[in-house]
mmCIF file of the N, C-alpha and C atoms, coordinates in Angstrom:
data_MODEL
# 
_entry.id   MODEL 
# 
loop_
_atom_site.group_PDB 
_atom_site.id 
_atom_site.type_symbol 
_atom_site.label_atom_id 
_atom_site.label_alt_id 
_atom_site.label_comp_id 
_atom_site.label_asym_id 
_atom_site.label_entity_id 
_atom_site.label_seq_id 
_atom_site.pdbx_PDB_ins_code 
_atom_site.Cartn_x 
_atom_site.Cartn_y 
_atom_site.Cartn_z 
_atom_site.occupancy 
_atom_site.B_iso_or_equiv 
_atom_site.pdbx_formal_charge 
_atom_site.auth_seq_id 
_atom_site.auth_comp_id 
_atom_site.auth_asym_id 
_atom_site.auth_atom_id 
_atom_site.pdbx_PDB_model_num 
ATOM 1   N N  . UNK A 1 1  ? 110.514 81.619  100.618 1.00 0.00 ? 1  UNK A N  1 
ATOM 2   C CA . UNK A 1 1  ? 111.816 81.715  101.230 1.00 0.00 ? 1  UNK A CA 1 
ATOM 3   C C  . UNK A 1 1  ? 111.638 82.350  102.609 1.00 0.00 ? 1  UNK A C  1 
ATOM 4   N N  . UNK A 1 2  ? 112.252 81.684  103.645 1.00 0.00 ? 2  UNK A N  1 
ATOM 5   C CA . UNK A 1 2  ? 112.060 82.486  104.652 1.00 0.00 ? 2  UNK A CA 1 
ATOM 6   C C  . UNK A 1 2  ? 113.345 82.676  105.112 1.00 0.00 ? 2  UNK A C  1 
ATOM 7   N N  . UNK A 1 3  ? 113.731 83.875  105.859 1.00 0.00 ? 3  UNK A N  1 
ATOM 8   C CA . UNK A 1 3  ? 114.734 84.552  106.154 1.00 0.00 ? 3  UNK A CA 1 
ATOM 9   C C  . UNK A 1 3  ? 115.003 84.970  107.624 1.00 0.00 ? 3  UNK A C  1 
ATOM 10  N N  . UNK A 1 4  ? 115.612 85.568  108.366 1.00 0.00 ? 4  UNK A N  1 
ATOM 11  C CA . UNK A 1 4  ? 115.734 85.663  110.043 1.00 0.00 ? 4  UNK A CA 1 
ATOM 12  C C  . UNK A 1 4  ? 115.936 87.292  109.659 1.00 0.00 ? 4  UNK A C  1 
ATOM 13  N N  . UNK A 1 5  ? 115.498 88.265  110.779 1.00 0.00 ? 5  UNK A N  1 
ATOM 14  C CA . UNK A 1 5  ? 115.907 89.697  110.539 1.00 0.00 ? 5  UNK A CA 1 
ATOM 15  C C  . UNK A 1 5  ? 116.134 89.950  112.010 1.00 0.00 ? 5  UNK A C  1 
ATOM 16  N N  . UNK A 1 6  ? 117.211 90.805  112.239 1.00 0.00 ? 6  UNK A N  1 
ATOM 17  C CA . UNK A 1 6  ? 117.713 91.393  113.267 1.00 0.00 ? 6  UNK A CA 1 
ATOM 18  C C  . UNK A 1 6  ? 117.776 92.855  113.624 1.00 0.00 ? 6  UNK A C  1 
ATOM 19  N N  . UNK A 1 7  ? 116.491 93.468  113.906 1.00 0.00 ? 7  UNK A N  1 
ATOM 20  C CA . UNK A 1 7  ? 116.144 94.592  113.764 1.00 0.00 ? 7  UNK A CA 1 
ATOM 21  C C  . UNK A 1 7  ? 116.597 95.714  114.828 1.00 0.00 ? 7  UNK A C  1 
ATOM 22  N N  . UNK A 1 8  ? 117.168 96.800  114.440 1.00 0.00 ? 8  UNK A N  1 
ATOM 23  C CA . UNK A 1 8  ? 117.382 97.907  114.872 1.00 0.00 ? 8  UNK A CA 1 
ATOM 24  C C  . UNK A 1 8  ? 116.646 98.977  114.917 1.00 0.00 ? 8  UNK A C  1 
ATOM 25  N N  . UNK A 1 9  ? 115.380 99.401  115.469 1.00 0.00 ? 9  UNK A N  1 
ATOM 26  C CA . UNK A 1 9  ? 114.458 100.467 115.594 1.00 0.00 ? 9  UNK A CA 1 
ATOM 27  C C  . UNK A 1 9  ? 115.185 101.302 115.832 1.00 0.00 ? 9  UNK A C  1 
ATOM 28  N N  . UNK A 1 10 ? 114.615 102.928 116.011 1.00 0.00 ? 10 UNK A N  1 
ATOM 29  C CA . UNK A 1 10 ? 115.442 103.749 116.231 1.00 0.00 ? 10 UNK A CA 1 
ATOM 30  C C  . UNK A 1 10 ? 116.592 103.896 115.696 1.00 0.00 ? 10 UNK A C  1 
ATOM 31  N N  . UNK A 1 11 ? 117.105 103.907 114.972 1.00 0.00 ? 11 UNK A N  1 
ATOM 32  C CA . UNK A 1 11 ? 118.381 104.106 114.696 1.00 0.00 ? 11 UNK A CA 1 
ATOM 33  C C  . UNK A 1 11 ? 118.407 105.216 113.694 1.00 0.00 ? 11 UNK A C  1 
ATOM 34  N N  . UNK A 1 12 ? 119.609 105.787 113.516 1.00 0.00 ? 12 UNK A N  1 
ATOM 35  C CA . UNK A 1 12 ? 119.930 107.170 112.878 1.00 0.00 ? 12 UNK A CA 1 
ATOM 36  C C  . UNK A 1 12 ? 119.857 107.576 111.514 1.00 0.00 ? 12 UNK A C  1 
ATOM 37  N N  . UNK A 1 13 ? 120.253 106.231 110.758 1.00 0.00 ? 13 UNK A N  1 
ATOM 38  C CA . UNK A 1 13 ? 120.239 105.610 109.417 1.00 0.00 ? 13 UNK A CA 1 
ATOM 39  C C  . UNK A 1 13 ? 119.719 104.308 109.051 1.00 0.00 ? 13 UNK A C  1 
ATOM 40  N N  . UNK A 1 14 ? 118.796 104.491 108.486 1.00 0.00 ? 14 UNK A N  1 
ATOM 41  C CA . UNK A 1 14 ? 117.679 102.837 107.584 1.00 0.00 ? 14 UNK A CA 1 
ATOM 42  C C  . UNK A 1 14 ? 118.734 102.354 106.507 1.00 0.00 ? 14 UNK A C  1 
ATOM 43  N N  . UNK A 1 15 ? 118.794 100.928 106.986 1.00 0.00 ? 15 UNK A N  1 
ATOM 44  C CA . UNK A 1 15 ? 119.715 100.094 106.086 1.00 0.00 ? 15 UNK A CA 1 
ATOM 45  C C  . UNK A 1 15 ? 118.985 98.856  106.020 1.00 0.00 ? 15 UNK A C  1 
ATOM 46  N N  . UNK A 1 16 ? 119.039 98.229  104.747 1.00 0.00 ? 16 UNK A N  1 
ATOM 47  C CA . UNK A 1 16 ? 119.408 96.681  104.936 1.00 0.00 ? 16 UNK A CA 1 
ATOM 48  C C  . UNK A 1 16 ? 120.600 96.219  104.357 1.00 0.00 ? 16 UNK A C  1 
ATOM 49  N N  . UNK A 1 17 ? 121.262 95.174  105.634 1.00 0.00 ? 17 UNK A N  1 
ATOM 50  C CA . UNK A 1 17 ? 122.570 94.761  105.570 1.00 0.00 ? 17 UNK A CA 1 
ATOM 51  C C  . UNK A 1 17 ? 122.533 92.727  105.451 1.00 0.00 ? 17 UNK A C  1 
ATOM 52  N N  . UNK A 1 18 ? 122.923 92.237  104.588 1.00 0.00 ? 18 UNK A N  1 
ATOM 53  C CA . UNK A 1 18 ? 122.830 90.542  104.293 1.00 0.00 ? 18 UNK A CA 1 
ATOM 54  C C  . UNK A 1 18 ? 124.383 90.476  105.261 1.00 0.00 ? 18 UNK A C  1 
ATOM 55  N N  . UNK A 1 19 ? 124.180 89.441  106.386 1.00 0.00 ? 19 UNK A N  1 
ATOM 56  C CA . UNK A 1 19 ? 124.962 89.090  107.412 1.00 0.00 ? 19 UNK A CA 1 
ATOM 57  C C  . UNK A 1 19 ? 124.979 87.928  106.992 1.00 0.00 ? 19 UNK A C  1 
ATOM 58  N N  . UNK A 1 20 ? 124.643 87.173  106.157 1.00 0.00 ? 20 UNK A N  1 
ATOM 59  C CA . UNK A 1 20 ? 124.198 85.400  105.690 1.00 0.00 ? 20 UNK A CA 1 
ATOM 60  C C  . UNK A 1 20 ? 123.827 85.378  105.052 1.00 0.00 ? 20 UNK A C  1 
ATOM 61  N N  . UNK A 1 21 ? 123.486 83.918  104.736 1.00 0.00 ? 21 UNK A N  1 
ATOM 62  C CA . UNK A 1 21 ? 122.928 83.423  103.909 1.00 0.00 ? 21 UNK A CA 1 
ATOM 63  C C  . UNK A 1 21 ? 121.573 83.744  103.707 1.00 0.00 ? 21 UNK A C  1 
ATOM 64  N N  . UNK A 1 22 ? 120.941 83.300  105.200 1.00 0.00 ? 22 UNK A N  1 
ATOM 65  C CA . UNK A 1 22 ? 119.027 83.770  105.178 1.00 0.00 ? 22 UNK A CA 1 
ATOM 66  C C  . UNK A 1 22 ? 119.133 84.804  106.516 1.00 0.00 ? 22 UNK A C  1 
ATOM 67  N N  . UNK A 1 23 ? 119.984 85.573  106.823 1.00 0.00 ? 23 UNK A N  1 
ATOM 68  C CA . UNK A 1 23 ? 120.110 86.532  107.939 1.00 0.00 ? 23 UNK A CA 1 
ATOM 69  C C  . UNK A 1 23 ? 120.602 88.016  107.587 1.00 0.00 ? 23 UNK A C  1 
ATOM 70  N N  . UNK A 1 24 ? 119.501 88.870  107.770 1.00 0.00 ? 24 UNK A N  1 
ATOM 71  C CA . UNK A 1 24 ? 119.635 90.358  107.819 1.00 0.00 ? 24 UNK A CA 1 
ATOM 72  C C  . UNK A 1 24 ? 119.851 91.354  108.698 1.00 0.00 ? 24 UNK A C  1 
ATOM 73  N N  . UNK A 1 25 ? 120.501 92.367  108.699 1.00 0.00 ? 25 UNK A N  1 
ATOM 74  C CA . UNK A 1 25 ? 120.131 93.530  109.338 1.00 0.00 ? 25 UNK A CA 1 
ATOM 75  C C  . UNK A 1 25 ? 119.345 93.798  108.873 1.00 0.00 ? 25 UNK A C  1 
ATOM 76  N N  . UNK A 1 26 ? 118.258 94.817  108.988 1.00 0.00 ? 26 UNK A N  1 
ATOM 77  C CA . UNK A 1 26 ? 117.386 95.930  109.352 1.00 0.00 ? 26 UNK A CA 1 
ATOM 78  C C  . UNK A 1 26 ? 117.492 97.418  110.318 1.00 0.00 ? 26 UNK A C  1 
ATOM 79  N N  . UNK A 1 27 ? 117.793 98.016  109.603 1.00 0.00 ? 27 UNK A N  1 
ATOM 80  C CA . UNK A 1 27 ? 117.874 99.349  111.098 1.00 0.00 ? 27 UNK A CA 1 
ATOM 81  C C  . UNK A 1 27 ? 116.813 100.264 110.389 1.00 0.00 ? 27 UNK A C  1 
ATOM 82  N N  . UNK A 1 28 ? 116.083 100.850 111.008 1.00 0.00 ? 28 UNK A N  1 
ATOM 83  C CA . UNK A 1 28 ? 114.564 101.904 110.561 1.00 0.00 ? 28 UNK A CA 1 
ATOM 84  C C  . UNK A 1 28 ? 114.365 102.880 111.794 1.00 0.00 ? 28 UNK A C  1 
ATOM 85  N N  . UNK A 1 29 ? 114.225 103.962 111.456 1.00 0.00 ? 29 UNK A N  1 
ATOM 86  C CA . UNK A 1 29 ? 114.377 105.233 112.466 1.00 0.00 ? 29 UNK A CA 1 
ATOM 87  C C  . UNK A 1 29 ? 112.632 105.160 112.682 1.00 0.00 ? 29 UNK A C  1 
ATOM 88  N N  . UNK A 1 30 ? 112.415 104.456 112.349 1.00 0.00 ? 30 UNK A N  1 
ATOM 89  C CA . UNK A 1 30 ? 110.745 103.989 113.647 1.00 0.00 ? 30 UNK A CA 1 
ATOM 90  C C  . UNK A 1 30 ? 110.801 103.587 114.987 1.00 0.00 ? 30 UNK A C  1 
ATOM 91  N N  . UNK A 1 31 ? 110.115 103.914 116.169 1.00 0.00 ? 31 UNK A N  1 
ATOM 92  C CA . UNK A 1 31 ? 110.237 103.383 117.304 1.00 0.00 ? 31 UNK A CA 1 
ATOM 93  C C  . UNK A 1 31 ? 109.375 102.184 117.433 1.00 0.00 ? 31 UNK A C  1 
ATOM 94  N N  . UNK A 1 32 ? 109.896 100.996 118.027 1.00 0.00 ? 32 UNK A N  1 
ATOM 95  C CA . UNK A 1 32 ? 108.948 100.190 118.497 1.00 0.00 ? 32 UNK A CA 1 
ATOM 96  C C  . UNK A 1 32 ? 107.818 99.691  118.915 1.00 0.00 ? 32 UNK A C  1 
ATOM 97  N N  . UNK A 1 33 ? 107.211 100.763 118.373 1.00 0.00 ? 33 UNK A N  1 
ATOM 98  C CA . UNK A 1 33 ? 105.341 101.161 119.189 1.00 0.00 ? 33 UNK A CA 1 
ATOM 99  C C  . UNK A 1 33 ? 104.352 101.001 117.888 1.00 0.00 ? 33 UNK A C  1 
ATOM 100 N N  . UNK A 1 34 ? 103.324 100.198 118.116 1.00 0.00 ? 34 UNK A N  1 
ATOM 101 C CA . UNK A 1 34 ? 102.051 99.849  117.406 1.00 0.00 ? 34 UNK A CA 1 
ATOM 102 C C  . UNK A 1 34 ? 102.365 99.195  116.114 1.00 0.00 ? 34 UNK A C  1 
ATOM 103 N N  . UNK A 1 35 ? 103.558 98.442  116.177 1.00 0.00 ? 35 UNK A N  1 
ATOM 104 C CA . UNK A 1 35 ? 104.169 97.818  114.514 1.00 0.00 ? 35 UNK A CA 1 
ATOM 105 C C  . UNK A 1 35 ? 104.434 98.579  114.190 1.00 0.00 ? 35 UNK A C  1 
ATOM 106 N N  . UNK A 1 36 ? 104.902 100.333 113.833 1.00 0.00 ? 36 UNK A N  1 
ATOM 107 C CA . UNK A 1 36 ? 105.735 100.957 112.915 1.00 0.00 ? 36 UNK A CA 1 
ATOM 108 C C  . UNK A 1 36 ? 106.791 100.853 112.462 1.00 0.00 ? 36 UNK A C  1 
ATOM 109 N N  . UNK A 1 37 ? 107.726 100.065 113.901 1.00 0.00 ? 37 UNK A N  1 
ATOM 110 C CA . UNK A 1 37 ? 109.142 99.481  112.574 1.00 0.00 ? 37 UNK A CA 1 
ATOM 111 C C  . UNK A 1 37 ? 108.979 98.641  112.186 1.00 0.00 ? 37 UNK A C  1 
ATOM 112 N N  . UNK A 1 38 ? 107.729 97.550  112.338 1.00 0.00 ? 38 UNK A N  1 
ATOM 113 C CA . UNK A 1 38 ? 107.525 95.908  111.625 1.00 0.00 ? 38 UNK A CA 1 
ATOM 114 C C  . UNK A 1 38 ? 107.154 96.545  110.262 1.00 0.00 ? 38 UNK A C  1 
ATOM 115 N N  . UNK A 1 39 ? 106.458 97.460  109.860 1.00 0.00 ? 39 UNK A N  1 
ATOM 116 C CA . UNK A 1 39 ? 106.043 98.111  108.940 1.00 0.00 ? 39 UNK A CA 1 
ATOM 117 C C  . UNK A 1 39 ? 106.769 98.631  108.238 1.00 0.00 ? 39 UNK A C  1 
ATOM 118 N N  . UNK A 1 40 ? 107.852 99.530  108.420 1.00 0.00 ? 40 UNK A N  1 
ATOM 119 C CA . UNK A 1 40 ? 108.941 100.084 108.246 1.00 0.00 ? 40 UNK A CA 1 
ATOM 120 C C  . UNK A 1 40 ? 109.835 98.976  107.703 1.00 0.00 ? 40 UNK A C  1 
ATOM 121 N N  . UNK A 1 41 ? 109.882 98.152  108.218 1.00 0.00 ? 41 UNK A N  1 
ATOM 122 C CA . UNK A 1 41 ? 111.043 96.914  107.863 1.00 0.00 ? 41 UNK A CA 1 
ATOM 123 C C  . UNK A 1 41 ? 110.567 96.072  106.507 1.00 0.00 ? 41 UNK A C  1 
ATOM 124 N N  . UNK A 1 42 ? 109.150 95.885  106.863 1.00 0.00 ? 42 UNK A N  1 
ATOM 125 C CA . UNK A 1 42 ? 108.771 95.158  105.679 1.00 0.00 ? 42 UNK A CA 1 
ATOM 126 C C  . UNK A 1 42 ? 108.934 96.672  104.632 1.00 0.00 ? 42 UNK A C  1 
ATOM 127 N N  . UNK A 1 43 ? 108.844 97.422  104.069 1.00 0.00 ? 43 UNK A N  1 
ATOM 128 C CA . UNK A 1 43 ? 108.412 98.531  103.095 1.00 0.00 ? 43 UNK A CA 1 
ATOM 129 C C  . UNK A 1 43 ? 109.973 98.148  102.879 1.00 0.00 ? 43 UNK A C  1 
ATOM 130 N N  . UNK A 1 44 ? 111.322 98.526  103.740 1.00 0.00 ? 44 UNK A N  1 
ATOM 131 C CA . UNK A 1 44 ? 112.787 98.162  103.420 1.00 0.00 ? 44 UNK A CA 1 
ATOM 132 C C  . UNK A 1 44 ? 113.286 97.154  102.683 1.00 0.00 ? 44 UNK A C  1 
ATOM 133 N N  . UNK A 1 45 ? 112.458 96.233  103.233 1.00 0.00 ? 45 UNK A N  1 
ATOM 134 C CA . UNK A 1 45 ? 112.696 94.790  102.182 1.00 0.00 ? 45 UNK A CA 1 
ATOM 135 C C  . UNK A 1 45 ? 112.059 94.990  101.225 1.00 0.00 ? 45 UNK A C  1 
ATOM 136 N N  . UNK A 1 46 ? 111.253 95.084  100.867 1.00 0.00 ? 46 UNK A N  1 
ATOM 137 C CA . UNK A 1 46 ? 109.998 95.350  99.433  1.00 0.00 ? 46 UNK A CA 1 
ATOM 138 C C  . UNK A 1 46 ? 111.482 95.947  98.717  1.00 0.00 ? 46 UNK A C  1 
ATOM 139 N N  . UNK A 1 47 ? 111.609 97.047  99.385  1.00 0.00 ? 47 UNK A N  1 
ATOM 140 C CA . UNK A 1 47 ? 112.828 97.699  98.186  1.00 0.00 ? 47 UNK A CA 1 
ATOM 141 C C  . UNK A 1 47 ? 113.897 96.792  97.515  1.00 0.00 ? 47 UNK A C  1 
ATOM 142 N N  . UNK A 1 48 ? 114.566 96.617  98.849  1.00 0.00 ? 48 UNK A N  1 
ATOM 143 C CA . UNK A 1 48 ? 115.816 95.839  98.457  1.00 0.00 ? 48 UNK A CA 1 
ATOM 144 C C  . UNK A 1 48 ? 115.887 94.360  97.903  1.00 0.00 ? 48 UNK A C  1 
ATOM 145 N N  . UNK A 1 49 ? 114.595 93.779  98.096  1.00 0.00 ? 49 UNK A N  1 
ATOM 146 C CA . UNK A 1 49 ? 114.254 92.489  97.081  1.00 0.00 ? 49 UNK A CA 1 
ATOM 147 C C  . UNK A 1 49 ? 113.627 92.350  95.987  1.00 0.00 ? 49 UNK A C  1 
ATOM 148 N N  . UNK A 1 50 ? 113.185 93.832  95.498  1.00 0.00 ? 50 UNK A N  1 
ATOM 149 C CA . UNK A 1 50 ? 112.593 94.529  94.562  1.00 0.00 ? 50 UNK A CA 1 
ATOM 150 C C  . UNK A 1 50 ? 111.339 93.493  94.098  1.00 0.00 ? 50 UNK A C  1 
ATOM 151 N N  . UNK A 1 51 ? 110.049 93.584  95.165  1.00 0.00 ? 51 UNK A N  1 
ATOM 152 C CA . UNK A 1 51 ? 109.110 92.644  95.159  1.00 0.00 ? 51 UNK A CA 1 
ATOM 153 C C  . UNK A 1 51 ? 108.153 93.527  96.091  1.00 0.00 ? 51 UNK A C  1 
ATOM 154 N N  . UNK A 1 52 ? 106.657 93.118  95.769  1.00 0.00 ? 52 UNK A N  1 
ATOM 155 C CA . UNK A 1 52 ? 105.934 94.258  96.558  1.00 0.00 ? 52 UNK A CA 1 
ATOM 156 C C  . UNK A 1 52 ? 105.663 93.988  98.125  1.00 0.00 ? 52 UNK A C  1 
ATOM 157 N N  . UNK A 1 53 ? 105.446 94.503  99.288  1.00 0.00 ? 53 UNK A N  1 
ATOM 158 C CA . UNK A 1 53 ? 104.941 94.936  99.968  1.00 0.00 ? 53 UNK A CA 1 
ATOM 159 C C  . UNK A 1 53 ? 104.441 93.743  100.360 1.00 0.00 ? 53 UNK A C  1 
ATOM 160 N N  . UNK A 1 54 ? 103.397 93.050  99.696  1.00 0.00 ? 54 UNK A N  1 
ATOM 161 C CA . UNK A 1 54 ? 102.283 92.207  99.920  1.00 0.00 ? 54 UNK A CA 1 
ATOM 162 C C  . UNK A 1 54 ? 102.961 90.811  99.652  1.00 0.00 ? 54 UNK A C  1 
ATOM 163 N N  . UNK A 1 55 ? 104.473 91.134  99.231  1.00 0.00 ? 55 UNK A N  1 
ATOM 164 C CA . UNK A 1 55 ? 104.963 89.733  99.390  1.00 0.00 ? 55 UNK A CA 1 
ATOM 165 C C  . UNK A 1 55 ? 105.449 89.121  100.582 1.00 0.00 ? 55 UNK A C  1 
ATOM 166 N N  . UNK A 1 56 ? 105.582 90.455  101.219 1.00 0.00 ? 56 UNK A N  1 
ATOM 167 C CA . UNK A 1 56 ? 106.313 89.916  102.381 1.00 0.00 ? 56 UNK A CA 1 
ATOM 168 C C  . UNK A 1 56 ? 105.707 89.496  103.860 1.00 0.00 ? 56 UNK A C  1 
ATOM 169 N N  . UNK A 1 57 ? 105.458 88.777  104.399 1.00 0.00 ? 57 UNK A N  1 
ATOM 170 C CA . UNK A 1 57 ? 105.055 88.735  105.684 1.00 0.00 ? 57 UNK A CA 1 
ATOM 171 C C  . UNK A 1 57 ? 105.633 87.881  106.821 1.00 0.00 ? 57 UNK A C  1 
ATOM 172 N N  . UNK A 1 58 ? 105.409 88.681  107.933 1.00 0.00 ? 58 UNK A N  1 
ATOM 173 C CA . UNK A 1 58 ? 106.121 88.490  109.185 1.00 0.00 ? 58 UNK A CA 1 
ATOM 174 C C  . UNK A 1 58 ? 105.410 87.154  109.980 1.00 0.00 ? 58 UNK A C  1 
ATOM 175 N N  . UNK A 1 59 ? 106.399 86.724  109.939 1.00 0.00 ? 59 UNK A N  1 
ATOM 176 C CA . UNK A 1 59 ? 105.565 84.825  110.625 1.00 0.00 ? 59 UNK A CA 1 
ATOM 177 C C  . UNK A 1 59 ? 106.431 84.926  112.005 1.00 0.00 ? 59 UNK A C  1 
ATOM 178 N N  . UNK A 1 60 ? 107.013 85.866  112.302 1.00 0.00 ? 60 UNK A N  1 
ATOM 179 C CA . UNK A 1 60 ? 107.378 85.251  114.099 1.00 0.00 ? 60 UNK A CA 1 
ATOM 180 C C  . UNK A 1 60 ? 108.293 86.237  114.157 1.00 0.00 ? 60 UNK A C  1 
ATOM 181 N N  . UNK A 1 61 ? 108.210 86.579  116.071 1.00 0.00 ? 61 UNK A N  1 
ATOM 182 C CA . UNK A 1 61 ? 109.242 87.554  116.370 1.00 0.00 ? 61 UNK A CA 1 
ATOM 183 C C  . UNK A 1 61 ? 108.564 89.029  116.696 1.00 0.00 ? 61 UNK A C  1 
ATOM 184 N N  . UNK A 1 62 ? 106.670 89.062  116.042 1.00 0.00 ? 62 UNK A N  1 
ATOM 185 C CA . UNK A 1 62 ? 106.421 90.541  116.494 1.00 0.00 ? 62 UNK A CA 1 
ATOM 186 C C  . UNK A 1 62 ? 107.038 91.389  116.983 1.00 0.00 ? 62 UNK A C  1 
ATOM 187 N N  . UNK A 1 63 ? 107.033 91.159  118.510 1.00 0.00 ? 63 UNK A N  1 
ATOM 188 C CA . UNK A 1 63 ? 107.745 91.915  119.481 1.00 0.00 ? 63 UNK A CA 1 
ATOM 189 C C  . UNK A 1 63 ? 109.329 91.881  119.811 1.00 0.00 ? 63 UNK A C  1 
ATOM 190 N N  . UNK A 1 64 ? 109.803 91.286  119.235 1.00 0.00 ? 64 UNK A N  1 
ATOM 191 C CA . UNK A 1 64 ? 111.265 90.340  119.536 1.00 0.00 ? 64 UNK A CA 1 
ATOM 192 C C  . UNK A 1 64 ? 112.215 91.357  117.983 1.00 0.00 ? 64 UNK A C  1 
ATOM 193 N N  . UNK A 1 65 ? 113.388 91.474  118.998 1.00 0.00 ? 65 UNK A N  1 
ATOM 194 C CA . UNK A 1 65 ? 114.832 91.717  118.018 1.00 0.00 ? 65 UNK A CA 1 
ATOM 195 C C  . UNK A 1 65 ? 114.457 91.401  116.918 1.00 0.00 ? 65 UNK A C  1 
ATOM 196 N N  . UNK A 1 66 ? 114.472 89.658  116.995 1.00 0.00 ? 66 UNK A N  1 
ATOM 197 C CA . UNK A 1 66 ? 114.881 89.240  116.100 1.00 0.00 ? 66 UNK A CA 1 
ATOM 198 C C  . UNK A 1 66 ? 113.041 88.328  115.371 1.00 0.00 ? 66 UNK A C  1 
ATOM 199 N N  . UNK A 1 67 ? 113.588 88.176  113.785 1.00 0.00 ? 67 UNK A N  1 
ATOM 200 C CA . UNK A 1 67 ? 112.031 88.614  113.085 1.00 0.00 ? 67 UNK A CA 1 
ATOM 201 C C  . UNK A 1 67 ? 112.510 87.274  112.529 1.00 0.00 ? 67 UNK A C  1 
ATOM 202 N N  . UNK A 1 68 ? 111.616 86.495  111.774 1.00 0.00 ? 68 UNK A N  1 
ATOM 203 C CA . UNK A 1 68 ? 111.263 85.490  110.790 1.00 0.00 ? 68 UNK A CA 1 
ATOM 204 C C  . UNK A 1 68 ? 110.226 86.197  109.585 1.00 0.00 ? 68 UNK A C  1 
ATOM 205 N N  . UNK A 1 69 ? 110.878 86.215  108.653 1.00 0.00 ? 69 UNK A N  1 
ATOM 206 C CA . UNK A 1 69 ? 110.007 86.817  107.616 1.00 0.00 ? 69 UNK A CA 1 
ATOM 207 C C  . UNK A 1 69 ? 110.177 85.934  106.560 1.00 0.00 ? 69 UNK A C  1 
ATOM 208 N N  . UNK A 1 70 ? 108.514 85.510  105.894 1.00 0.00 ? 70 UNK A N  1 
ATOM 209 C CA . UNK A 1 70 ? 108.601 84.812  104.346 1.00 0.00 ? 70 UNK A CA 1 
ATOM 210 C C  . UNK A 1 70 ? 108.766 85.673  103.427 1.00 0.00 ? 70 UNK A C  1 
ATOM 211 N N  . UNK A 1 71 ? 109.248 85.678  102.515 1.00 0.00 ? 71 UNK A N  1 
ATOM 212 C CA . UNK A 1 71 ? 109.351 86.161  101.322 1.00 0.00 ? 71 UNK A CA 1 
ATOM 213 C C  . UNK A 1 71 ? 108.497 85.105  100.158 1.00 0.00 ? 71 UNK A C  1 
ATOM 214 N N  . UNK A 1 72 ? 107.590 85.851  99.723  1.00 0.00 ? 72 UNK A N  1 
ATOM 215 C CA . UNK A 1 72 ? 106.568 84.930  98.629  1.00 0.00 ? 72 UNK A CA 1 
ATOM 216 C C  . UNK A 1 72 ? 107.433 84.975  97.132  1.00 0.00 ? 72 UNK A C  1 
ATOM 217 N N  . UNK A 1 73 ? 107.149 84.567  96.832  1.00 0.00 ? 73 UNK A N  1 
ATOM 218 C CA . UNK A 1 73 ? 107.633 84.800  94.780  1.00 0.00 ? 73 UNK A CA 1 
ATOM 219 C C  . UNK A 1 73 ? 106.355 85.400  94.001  1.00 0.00 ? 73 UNK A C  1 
ATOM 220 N N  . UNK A 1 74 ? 106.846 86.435  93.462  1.00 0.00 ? 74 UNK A N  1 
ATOM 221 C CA . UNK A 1 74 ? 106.301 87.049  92.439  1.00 0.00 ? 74 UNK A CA 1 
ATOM 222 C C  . UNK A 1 74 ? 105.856 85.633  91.435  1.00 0.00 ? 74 UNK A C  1 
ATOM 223 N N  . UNK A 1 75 ? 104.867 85.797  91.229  1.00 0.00 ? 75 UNK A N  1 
ATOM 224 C CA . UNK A 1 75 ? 103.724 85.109  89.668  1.00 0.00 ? 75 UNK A CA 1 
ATOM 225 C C  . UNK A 1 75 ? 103.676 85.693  89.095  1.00 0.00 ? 75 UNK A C  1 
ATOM 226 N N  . UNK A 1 76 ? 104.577 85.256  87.637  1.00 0.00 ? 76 UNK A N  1 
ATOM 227 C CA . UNK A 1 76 ? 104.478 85.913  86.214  1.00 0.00 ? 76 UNK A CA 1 
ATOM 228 C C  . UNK A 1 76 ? 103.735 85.146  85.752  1.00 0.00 ? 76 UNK A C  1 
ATOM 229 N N  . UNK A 1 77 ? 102.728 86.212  85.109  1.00 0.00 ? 77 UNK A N  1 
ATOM 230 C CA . UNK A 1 77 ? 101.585 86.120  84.272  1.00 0.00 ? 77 UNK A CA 1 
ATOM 231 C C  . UNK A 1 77 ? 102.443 85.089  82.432  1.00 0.00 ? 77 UNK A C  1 
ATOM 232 N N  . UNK A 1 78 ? 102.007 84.238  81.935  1.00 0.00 ? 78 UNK A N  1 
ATOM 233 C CA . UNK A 1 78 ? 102.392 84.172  80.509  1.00 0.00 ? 78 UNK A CA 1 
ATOM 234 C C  . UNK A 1 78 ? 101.722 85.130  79.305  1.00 0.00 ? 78 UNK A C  1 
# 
């Protein structure tokens, strides 16, 4: 699944907010420097899609507002 994120670094309070269908807020009191809020953002989603860490990765937007992130699916074992 891939999704669009509209990120707010710096900010006062870490949220994720569903604006859409496949479109998020993100706000993370990380500053913009060396990926710490790309980092920060992914760990936010891990939570709120309750899926690990390693599911998530950033396919476009590094440096940019606005993010493209896949979301993988968890593999249950039988």
């Amino acid at each position: 699944m891939l999704i669009k994120v509209k990120a707010k670094p710096k900010a006062k309070e870490e949220y994720v907010k569903r604006l859409g269908e496949d479109l998020y807020e993100v706000a993370v009191k990380e500053a913009p420097e060396k990926g710490r809020a790309n980092t920060r953002i992914v760990e936010l989603l891990s939570e709120y899609f309750g899926i690990r860490k390693d599911k998530i990765r950033l396919v476009g937007g590094e440096t940019s507002k606005f993010k493209l992130i896949q979301i993988l699916r968890e593999e249950h074992q039988p």
